[in-house]
C-alpha positions in Angstrom: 96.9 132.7 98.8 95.5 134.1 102.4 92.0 133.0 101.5 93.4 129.6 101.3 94.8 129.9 104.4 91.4 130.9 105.9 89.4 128.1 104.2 92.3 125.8 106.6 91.0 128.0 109.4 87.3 127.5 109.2 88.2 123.5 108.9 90.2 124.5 111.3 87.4 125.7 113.8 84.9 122.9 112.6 87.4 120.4 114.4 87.9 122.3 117.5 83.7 122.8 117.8 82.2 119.1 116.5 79.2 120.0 116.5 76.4 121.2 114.4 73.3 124.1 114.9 70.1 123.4 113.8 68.9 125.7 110.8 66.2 125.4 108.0 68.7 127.1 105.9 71.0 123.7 105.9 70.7 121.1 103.9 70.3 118.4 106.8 68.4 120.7 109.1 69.0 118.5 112.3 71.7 119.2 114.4 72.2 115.8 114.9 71.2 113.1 112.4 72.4 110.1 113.7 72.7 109.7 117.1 76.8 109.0 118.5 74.8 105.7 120.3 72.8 104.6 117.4 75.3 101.2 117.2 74.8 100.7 120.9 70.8 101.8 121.7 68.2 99.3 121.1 65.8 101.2 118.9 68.0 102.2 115.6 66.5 106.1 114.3 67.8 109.1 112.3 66.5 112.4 112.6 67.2 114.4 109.4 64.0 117.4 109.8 62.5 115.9 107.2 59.5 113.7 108.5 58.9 112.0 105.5 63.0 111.1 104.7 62.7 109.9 108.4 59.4 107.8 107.9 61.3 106.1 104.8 64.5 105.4 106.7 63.8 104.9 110.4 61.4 101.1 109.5 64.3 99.9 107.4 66.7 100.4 110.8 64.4 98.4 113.0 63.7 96.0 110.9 67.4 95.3 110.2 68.3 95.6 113.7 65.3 93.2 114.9 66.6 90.6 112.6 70.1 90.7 114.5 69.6 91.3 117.8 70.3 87.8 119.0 72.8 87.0 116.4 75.9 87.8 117.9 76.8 90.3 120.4 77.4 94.0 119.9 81.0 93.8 118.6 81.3 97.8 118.8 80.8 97.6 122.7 83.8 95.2 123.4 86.1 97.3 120.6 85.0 101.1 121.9 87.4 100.8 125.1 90.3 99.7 123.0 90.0 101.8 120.3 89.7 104.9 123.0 92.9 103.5 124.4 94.5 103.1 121.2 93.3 107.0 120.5 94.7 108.2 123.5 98.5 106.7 123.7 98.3 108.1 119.5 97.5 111.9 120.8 100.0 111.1 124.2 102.8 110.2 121.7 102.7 113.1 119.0 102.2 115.6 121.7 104.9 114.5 123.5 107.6 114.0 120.4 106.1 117.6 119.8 107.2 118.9 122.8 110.4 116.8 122.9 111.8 118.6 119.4 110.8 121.9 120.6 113.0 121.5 123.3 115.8 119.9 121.5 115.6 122.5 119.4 115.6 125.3 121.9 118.8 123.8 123.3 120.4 123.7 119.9 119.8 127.7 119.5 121.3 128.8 122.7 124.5 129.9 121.6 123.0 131.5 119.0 124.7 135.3 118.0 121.6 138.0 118.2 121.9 140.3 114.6 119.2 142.8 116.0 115.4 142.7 117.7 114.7 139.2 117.2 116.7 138.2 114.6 119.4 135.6 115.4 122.3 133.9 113.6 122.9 129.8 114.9 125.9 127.3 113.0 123.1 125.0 114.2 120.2 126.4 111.9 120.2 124.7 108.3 117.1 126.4 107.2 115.5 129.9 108.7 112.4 129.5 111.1 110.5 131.2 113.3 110.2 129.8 117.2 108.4 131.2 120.5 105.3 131.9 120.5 105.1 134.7 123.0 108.5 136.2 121.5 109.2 134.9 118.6 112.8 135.2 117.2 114.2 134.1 113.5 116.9 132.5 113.3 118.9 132.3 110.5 122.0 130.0 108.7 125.6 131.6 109.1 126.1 130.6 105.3 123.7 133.9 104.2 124.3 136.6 101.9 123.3 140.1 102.4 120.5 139.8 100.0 119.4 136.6 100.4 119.3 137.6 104.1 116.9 140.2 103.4 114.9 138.4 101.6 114.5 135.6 104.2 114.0 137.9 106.6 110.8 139.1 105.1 109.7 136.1 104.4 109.7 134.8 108.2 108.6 138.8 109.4 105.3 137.9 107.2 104.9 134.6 109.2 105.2 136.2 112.4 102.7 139.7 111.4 99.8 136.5 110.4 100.5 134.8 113.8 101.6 131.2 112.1 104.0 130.6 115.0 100.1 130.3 116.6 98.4 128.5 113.7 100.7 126.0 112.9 101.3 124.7 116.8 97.8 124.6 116.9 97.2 122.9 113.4 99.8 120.5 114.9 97.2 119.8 118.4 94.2 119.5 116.2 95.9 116.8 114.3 97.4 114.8 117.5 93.5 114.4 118.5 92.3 113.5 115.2 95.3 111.3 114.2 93.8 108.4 112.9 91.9 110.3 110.2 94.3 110.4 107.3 92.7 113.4 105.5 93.8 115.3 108.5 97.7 114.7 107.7 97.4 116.0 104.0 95.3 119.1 105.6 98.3 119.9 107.6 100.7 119.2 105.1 98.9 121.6 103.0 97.9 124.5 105.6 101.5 124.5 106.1 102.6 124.9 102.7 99.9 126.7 102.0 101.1 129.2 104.8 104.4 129.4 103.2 103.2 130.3 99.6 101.4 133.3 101.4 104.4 134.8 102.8 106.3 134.1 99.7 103.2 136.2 97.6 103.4 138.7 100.7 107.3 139.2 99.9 107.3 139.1 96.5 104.6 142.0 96.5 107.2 144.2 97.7 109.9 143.6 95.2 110.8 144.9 91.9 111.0 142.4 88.7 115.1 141.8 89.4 114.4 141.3 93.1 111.9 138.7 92.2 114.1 136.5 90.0 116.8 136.8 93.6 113.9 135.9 95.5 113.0 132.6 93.6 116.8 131.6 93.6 116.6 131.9 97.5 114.0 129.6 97.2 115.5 127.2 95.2 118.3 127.1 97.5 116.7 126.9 100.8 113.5 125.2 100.2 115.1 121.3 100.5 115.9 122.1 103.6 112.7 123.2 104.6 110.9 119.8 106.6 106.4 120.4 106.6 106.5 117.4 109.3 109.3 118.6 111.4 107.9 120.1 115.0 105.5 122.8 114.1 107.4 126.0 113.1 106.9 128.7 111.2 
């Protein structure tokens, strides 16, 4: 399951660096295809490195965009401003009901009871998490067994040694700026789970058989409670 996680990661990077390096080992050796103003410029060209691909496509463009130039006018210039408004209140509102749960949550946690380290106990916690990222604690349901206990407490110490409480906040920022792609909200859906099913094959490693069979009742039992969409925790 940690290579899945790491395939996330490299999609991951891809979005944070949109942009590509030219090399004659690629497929499309131009670093840039079609030019970001191709709607906009007057003269219409792709550049894929291969001249003769280019000699094929390129007199098809200006011969399409001759035949419209006077038609109407550039529709895209009039919508671009809008849309980039539109794009901006989108990231301006997850952010900020991002930050906004955090917080709520923080302030819901306060009176929790510390067990030990950072492990807490909260009559406010429904299902164990991990928050902070500089210190992160776990904090845990009242309603716990002994075993189950341990067993959870594995499970969120393996989120914590992989550095999710980084990931996942920053899975969350990469998908405020690219919100209006919906591929991006099934990639976080499944990074997160993703993230989870690695701790649980992290935990499970270091059981015995009977252990395991506890350790998938703990699941059972705590898993509803567990919200993907909720403000990014691990």
């Amino acid at each position: 399951k940690w290579a899945h996680v790491l395939l996330w990661g490299i999609v991951g990077v891809r979005l944070i660096f949109p942009f590509s390096l030219e090399s004659a080992l690629s497929l499309i050796p131009s670093a840039e295809t079609i030019s970001p103003t191709i709607l906009t410029d007057g003269i219409h060209r792709v550049y894929t490195g291969f001249p003769t691909l280019n000699q094929s496509i390129n007199p098809v463009l200006s011969q399409a965009a001759t035949s419209t130039t006077d038609a109407a006018p550039n529709l895209l210039e009039i919508w671009l401003p809008v849309l980039a408004v539109l794009w901006f209140f989108g990231v301006a509102a997850l952010l900020g009901w991002s930050a906004v749960s955090y917080l709520r949550l923080q302030r819901r946690v306060d009176t929790a009871v510390q067990l030990e380290d950072n492990l807490y106990q909260s009559e406010a916690v429904l299902s164990p998490f991990v928050l902070g990222l500089v210190h992160p604690r776990i904090y845990l349901p009242f309603y716990l067994d002994q075993d189950t206990m341990e067993h959870v407490v594995s499970h969120e110490r393996a989120h914590i040694q992989r550095r999710d409480h980084w990931w996942k906040p920053l899975g969350f920022v990469l998908l405020s700026v690219y919100w209006f792609n919906p591929l991006l909200w099934l990639a976080h859906k499944y990074t997160c789970l993703d993230m989870e099913l690695d701790c649980d094959q992290t935990t499970l490693e270091q059981l015995d058989p009977e252990q395991r069979k506890e350790y998938a009742k703990t699941l059972v039992e705590l898993g509803a409670g567990r919200q993907l969409w909720d403000a990014p925790l691990a």
